[in-house]
Backbone as CSV, one residue per row, in Angstrom:
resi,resn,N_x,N_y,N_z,CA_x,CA_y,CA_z,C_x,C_y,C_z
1,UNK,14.213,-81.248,-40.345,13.104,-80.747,-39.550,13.603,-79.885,-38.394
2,UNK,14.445,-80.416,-37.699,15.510,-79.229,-36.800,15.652,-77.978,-36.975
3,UNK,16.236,-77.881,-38.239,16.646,-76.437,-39.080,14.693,-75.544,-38.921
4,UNK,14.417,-76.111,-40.017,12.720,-75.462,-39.415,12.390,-74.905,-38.317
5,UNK,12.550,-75.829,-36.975,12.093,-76.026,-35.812,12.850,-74.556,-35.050
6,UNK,13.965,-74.698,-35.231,15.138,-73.666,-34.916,15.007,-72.192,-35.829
7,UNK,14.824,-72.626,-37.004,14.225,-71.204,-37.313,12.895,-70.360,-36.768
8,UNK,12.240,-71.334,-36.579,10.940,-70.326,-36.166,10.944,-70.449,-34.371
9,UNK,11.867,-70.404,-33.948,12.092,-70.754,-32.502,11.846,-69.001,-31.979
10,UNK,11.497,-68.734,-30.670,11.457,-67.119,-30.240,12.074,-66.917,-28.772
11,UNK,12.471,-66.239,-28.420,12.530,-64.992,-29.687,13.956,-65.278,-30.649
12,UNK,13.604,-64.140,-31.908,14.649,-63.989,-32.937,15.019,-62.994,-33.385
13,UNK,16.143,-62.799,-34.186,16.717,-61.777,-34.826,15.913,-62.326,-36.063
14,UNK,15.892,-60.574,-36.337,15.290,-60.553,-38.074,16.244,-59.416,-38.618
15,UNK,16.315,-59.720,-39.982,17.066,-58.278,-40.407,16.102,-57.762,-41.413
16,UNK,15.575,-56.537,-41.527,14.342,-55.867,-42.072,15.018,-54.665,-42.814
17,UNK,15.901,-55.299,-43.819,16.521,-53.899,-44.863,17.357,-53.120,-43.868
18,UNK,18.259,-54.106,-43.233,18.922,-53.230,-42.772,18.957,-52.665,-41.265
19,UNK,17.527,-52.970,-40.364,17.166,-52.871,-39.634,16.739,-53.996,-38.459
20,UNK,17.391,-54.097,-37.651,17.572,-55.296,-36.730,16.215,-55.430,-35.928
21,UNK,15.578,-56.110,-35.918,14.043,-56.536,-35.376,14.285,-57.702,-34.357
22,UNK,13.457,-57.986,-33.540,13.586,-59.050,-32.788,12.202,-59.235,-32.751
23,UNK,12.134,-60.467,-32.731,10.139,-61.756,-33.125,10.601,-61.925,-31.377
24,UNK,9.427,-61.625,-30.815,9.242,-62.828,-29.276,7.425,-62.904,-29.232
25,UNK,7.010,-63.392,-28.356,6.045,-63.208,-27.960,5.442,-61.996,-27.030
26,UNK,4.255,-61.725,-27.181,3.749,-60.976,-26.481,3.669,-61.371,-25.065
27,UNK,3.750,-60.650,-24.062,4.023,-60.655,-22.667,2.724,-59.962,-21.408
28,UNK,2.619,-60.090,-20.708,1.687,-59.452,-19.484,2.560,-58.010,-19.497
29,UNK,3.816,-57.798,-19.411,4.414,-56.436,-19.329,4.307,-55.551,-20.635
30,UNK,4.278,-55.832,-21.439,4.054,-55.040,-22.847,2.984,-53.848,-23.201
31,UNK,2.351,-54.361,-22.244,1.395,-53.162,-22.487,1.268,-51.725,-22.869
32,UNK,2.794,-51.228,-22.050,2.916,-50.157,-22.621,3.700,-49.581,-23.842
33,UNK,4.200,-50.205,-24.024,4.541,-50.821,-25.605,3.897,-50.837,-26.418
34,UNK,2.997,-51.676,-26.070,2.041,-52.129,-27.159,1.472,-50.442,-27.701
35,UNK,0.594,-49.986,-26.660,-0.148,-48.779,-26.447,0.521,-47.711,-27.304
36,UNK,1.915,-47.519,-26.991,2.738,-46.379,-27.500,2.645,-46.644,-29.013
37,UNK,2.852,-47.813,-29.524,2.845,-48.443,-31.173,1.802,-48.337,-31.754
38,UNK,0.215,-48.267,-30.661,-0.947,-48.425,-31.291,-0.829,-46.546,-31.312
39,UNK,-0.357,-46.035,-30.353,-0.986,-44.683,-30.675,0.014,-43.941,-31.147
40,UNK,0.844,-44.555,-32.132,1.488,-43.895,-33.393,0.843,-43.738,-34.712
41,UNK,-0.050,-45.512,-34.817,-0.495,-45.684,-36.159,-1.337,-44.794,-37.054
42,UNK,-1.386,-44.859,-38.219,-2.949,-43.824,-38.561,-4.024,-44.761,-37.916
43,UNK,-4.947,-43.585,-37.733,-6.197,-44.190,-37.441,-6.917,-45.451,-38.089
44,UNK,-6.822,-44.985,-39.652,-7.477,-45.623,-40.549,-7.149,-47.553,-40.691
45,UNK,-5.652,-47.266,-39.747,-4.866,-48.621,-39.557,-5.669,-49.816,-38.659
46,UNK,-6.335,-48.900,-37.854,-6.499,-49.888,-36.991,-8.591,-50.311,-37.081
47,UNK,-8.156,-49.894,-38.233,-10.061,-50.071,-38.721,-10.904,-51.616,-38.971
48,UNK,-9.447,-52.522,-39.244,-9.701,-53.928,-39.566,-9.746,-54.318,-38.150
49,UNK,-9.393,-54.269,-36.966,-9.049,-54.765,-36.109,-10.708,-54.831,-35.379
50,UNK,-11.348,-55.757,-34.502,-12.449,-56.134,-34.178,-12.462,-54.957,-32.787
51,UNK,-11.125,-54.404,-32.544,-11.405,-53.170,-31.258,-10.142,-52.263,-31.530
52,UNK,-10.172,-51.126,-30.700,-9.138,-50.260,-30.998,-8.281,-50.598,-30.342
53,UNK,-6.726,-50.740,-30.685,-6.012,-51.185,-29.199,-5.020,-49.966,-29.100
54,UNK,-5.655,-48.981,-29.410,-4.787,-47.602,-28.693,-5.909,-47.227,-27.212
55,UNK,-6.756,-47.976,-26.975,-7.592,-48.004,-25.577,-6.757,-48.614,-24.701
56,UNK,-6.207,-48.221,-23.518,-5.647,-48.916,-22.271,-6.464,-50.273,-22.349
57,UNK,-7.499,-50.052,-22.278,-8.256,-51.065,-21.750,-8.614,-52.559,-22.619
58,UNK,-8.640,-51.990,-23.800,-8.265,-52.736,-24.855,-7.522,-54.002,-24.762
59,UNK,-5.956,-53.199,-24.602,-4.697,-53.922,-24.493,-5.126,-54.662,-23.136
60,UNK,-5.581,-54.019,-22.042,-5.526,-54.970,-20.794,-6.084,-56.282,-20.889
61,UNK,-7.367,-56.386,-21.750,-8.481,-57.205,-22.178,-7.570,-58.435,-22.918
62,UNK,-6.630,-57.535,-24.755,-6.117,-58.285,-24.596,-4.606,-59.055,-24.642
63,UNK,-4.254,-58.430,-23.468,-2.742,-59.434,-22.295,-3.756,-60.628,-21.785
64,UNK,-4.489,-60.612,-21.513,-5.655,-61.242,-20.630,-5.976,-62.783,-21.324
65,UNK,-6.627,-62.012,-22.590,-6.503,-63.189,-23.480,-5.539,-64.221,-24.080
66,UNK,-4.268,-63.375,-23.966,-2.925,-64.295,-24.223,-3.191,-66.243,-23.866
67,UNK,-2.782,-67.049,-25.017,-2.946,-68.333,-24.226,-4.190,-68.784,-24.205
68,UNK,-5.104,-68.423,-24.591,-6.036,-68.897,-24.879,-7.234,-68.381,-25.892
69,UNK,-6.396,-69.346,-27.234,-6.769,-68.908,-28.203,-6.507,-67.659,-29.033
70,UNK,-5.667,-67.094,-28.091,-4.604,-65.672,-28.940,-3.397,-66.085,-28.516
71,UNK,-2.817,-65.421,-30.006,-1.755,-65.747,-29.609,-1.040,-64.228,-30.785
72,UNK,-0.239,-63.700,-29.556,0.726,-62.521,-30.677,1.959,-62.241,-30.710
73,UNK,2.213,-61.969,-31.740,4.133,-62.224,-31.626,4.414,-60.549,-32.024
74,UNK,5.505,-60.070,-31.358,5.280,-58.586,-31.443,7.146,-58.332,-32.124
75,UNK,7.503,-57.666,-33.032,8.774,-57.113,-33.710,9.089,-55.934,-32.735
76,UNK,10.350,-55.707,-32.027,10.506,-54.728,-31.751,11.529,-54.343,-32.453
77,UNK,12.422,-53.064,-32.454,12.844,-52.473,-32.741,13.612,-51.611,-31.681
78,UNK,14.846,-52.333,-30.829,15.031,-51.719,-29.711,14.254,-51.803,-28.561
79,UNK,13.546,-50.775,-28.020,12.775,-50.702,-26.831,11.491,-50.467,-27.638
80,UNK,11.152,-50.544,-28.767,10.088,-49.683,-29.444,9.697,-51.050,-30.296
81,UNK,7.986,-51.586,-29.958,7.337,-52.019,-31.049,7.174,-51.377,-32.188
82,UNK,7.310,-52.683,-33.059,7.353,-51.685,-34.312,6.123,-52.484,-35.443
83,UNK,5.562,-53.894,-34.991,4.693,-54.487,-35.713,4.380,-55.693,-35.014
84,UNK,3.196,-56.083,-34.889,2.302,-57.189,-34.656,1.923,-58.210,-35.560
85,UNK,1.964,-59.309,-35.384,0.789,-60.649,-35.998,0.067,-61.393,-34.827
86,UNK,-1.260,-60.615,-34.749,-1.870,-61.848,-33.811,-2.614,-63.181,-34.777
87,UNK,-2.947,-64.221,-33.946,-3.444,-65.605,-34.496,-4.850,-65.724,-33.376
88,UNK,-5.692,-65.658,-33.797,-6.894,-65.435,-33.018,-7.652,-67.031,-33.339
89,UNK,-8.272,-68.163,-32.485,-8.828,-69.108,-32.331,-9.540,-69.009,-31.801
90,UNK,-10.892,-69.720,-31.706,-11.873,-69.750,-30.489,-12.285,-70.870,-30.438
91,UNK,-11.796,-72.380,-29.729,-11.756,-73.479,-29.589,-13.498,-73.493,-29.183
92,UNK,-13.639,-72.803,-28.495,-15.381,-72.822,-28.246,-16.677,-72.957,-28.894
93,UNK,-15.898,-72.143,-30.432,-16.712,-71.714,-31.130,-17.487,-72.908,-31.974
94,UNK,-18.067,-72.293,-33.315,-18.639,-73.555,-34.094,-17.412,-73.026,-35.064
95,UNK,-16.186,-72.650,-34.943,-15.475,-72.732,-36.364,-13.930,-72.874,-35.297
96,UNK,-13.832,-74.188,-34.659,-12.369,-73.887,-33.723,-11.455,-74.671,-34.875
97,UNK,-11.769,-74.655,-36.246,-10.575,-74.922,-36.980,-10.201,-73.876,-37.620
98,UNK,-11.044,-72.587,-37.503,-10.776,-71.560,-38.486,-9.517,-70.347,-37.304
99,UNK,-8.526,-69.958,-37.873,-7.709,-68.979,-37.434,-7.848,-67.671,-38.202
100,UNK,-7.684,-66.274,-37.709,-7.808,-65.122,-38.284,-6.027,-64.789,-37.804
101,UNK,-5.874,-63.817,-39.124,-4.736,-63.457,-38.544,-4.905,-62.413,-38.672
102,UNK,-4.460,-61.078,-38.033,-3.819,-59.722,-37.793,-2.416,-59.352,-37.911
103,UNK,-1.989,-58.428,-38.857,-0.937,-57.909,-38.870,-1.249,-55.979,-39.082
104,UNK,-0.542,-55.669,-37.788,-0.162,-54.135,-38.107,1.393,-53.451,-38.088
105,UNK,1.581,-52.900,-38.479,2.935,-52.362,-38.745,3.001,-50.956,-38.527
106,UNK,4.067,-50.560,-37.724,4.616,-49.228,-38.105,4.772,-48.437,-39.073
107,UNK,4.420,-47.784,-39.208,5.002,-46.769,-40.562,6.429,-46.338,-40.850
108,UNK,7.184,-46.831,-39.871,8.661,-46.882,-39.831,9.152,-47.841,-40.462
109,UNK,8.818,-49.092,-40.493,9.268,-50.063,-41.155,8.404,-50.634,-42.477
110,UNK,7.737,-50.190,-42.971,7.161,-50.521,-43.546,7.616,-50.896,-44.970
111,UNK,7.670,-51.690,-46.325,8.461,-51.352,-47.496,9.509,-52.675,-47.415
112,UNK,9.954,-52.619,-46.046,11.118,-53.568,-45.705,11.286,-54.824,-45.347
113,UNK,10.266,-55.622,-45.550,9.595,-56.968,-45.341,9.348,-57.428,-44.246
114,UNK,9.007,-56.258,-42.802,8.669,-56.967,-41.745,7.556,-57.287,-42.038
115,UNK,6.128,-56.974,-42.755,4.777,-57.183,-42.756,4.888,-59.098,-43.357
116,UNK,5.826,-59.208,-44.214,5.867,-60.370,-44.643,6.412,-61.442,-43.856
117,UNK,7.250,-61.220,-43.218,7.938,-61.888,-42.317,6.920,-62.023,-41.080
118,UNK,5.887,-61.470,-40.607,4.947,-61.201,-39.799,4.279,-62.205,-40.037
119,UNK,3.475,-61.751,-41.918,2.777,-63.116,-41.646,2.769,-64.247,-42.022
120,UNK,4.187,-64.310,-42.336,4.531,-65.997,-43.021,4.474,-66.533,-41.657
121,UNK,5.024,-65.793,-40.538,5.297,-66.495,-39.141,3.921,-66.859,-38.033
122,UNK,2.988,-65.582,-38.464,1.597,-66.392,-38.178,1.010,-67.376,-38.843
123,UNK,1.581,-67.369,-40.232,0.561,-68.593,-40.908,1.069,-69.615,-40.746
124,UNK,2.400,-70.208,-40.245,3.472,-70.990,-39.993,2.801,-71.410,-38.609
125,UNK,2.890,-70.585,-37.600,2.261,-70.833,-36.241,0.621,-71.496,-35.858
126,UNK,-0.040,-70.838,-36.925,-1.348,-71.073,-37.209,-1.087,-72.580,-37.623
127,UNK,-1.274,-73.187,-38.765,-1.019,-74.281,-39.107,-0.113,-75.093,-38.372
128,UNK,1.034,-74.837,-37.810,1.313,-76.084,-36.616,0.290,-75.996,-35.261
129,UNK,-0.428,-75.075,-35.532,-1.711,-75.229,-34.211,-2.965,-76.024,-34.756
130,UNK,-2.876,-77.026,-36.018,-3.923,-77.179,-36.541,-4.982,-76.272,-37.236
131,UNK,-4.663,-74.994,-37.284,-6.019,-74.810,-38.585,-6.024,-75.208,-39.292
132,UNK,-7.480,-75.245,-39.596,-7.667,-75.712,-41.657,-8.044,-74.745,-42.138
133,UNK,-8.055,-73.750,-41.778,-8.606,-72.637,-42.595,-8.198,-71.356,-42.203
134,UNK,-7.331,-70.213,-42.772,-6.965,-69.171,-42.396,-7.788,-67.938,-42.611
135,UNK,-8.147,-67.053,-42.061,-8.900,-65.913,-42.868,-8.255,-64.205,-42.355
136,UNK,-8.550,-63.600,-43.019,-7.792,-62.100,-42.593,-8.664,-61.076,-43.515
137,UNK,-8.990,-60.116,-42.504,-9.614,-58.839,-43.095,-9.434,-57.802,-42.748
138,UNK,-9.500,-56.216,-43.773,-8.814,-55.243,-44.000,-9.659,-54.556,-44.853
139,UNK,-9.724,-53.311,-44.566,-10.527,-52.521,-45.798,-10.440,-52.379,-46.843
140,UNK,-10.871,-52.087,-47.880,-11.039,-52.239,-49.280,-9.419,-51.482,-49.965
141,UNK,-9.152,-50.644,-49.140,-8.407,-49.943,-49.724,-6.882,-50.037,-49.320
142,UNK,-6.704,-50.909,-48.475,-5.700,-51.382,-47.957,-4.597,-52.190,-48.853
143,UNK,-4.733,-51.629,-50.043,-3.779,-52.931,-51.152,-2.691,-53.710,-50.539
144,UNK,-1.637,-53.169,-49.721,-0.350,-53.601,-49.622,-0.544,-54.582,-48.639
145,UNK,-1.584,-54.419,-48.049,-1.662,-55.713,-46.949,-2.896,-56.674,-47.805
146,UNK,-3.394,-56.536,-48.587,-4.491,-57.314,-49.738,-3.107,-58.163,-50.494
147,UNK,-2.148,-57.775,-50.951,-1.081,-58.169,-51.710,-0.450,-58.915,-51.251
148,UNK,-0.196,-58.525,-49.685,0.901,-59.399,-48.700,-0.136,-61.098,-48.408
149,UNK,-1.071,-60.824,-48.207,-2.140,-62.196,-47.867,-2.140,-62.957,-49.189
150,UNK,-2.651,-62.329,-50.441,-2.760,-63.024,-51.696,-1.108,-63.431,-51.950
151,UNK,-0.029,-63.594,-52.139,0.767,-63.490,-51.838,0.936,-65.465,-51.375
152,UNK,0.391,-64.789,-49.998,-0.253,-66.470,-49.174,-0.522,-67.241,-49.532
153,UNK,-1.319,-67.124,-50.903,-1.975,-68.155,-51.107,-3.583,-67.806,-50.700
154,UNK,-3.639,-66.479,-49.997,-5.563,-66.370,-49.631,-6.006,-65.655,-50.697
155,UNK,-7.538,-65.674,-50.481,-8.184,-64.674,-51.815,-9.814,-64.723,-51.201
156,UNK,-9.620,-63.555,-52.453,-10.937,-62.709,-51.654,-12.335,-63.893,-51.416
157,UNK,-13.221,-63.518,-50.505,-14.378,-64.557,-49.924,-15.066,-63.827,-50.221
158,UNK,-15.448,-62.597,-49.122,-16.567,-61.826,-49.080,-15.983,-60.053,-48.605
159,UNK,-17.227,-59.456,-49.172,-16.987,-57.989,-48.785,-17.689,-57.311,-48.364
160,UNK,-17.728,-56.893,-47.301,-18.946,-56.794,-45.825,-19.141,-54.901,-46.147
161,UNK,-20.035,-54.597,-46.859,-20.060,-53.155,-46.969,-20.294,-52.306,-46.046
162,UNK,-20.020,-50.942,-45.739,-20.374,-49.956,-44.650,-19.580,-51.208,-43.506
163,UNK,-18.820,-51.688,-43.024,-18.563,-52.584,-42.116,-18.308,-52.176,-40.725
164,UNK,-16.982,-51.148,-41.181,-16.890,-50.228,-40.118,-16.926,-48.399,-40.419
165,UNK,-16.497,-48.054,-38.898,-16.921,-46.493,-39.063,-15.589,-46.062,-38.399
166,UNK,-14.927,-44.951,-39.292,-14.033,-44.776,-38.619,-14.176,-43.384,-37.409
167,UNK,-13.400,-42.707,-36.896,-13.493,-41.797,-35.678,-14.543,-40.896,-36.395
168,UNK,-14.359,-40.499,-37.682,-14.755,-38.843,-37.943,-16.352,-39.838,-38.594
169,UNK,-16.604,-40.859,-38.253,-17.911,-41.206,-38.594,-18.480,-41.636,-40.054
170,UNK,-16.811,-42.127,-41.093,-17.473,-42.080,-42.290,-17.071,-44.042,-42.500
171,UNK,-18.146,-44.426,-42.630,-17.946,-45.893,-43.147,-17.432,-46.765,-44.310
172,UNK,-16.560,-47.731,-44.028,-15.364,-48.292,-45.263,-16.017,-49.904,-45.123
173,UNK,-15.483,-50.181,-46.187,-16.244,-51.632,-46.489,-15.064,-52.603,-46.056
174,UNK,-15.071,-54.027,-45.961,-13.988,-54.443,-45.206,-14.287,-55.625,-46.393
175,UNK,-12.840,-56.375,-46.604,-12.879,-57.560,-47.388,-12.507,-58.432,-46.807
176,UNK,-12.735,-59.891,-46.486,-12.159,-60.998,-45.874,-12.018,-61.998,-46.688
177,UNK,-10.461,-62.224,-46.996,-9.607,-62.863,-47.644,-9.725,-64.429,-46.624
178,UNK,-9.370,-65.411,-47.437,-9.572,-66.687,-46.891,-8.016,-67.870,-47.323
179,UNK,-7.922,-68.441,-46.242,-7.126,-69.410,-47.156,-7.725,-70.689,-46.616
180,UNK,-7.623,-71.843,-47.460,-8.420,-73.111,-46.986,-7.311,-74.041,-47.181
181,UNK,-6.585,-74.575,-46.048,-5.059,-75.400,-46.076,-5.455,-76.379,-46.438
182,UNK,-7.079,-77.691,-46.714,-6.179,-78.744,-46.953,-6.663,-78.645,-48.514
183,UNK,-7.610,-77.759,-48.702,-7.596,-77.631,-50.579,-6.079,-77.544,-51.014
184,UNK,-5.677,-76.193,-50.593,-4.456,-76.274,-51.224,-3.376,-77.331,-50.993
185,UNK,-3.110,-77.642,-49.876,-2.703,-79.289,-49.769,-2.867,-79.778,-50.891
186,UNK,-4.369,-80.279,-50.898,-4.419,-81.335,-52.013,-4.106,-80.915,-53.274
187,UNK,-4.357,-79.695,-53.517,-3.841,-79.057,-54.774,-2.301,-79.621,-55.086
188,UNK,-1.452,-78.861,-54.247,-0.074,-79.264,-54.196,0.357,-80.774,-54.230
189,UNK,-0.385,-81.923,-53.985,-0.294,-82.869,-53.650,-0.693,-83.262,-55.297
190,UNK,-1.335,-82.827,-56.078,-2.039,-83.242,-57.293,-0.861,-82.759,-58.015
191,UNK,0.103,-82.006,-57.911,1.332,-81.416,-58.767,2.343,-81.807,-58.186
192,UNK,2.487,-82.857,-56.837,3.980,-83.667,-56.620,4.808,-82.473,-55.694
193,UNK,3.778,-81.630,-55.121,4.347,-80.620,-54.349,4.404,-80.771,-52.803
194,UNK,4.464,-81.867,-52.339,4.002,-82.358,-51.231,4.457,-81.431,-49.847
195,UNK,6.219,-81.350,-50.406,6.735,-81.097,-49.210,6.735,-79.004,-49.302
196,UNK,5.693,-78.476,-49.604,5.222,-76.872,-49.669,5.084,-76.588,-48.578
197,UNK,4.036,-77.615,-47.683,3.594,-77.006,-46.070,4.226,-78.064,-45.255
């Protein structure tokens, strides 16, 4: 259990094909970081996300939120973000067992398994925070991050049409992928797979 404990410890070295990454947490100083990474991405990237975070204000909103009930672990790449996984909770809510996760990536690294490494480490984080239920959504057309979640173990729920609108005003349908931890538990548990999660 050590070894575990110590692996997912932060911050860390990752090696991403070659390319040296470091996992920490997101910080009150990052901001401009963050900002510079958001306003590299394509547009179309940041269409799943519930706000734009190439907005200053955005990011200020959420550093803010850090710690309560967000939580984001950011890859850099040197001085340069290069990919995100946030873990979004709302203990308040009527669903404080359900977690969403977010992952965006650079177009620099992409191919090279930081997106995976992203979100094995949110769904890892998520579940030692108690969820029972994971969910993540992305536009229809987004395969490689549809692949990386199924992958997980999630699968498709529902598909929210016209959902969002992107800048130039034309609307994409969004899919929200689900995972439900103690089904699959018990699943695994029905095949002698106990020790999976």
């Amino acid at each position: 259990m050590n070894e575990i404990a110590n692996a997912r410890a932060l911050p860390r070295q990752l090696d991403c094909d070659g390319e040296a990454v470091t996992l920490r947490l997101m910080e009150a100083g990052d901001g401009p970081a963050v900002l510079a990474f958001a306003g590299a991405l394509p547009a179309h990237d940041l269409l799943f996300l519930r706000r734009d975070i190439s907005h200053p204000k955005v990011v200020e909103a959420w550093i803010g939120e850090l710690g309560s009930g967000l939580e984001t672990l950011l890859a850099w790449n040197g001085d340069e973000v290069v990919g995100c996984a946030t873990i979004v909770r709302d203990p308040l809510s009527w669903s404080p067992h359900a977690a969403e996760l977010r992952i965006v990536l650079s177009e620099k690294l992409r191919g090279r398994g930081l997106g995976s490494l992203l979100a094995q480490e949110a769904f890892a984080r998520a579940l030692a925070g108690g969820a029972e239920k994971l969910f993540a959504q992305m536009t229809v057309d987004q395969k490689g991050a549809i692949a990386l979640f199924e992958g997980l173990g999630f699968s498709p729920e529902a598909v929210l049409r016209d959902h969002v609108r992107d800048r130039d005003g034309r609307k994409h349908d969004l899919v929200v992928l689900s995972h439900d931890v103690e089904r699959v538990r018990a699943r695994h548990a029905a095949f002698g797979l106990n020790d999976v999660f």
